[in-house]
C-alpha positions in Angstrom: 6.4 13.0 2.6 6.9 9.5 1.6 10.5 7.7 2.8 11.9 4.2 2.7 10.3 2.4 5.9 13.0 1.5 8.6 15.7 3.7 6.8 14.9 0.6 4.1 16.2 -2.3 6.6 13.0 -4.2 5.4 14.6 -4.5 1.4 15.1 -8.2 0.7 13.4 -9.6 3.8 9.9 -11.4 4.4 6.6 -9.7 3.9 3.5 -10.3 4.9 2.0 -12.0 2.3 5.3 -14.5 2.3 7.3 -12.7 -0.3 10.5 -10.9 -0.6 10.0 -7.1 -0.1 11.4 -5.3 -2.8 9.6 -1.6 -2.3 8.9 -0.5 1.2 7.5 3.4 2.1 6.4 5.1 4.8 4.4 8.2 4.7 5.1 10.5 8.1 1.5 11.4 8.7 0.9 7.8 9.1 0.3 5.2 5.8 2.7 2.7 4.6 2.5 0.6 1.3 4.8 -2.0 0.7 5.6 -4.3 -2.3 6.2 -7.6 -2.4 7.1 -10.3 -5.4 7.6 -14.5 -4.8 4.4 -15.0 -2.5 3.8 -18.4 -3.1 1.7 -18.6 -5.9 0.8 -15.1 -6.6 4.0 -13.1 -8.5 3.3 -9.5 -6.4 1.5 -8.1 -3.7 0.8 -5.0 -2.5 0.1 -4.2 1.4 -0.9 -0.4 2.4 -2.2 0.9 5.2 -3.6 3.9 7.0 -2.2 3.5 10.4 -5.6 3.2 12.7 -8.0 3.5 9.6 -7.4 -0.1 7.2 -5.0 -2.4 5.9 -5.3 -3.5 2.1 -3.8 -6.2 -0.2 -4.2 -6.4 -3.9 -1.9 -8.4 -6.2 -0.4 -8.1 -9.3 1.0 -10.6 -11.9 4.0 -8.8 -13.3 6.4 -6.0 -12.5 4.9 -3.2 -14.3 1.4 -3.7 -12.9 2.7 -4.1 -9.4 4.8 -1.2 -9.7 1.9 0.8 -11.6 -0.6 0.0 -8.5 2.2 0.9 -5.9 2.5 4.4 -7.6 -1.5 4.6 -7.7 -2.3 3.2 -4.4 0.3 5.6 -3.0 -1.0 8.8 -4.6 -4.6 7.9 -3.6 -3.4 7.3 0.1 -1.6 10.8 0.1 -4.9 12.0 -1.2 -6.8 10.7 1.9 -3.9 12.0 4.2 -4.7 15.7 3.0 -8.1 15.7 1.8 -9.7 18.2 4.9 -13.2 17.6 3.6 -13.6 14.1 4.6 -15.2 13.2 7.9 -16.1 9.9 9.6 -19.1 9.1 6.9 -17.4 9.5 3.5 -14.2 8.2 5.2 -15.9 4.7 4.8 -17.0 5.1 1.1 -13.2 6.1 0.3 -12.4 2.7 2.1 -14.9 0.7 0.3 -14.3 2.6 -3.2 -10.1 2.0 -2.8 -10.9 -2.0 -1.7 -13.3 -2.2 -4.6 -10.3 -0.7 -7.1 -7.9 -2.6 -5.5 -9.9 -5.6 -4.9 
């Protein structure tokens, strides 16, 4: 469900948060997280989204954390994507729980 943003034309180029994207994915029922490193002085971030619903940033000071809240991030946003149960109400507690994980 997840595939490379733009057919990956955003590898190497600038992020949002200043930095050189090096991980870029879409998700086709609507999310996108990206990974960035070199953003000024912070080593990584990482920007997700679900389109219409929030935008997040955390950041990360090496590789392997970056990459490990990437692959956590993601898995929590499929989560959301398929999880029937939610409505409006707990919709906002998974926002504020996922920004106060990923602060």
């Amino acid at each position: 469900m997840w595939s490379e943003y733009d057919g990956g034309k955003t590898i190497g180029s600038e992020g949002t948060e200043k930095g050189k994207i090096i991980k870029d994915k879409e998700h086709i029922h609507g999310a996108r997280i990206t990974l960035e490193e070199g953003c000024g002085n912070i080593p990584f971030a990482i920007t997700c989204g679900n389109y219409g619903l929030m935008v997040h940033t955390s950041f990360a000071n090496d590789i392997t954390e970056a990459l490990q809240k990437f692959k956590n991030m993601q898995k929590e946003i499929n989560d959301i994507l398929f999880d029937d149960h939610h409505k409006e109400n707990s919709l906002t507690g998974w926002i504020e729980q996922f920004i106060n994980k990923y602060g």
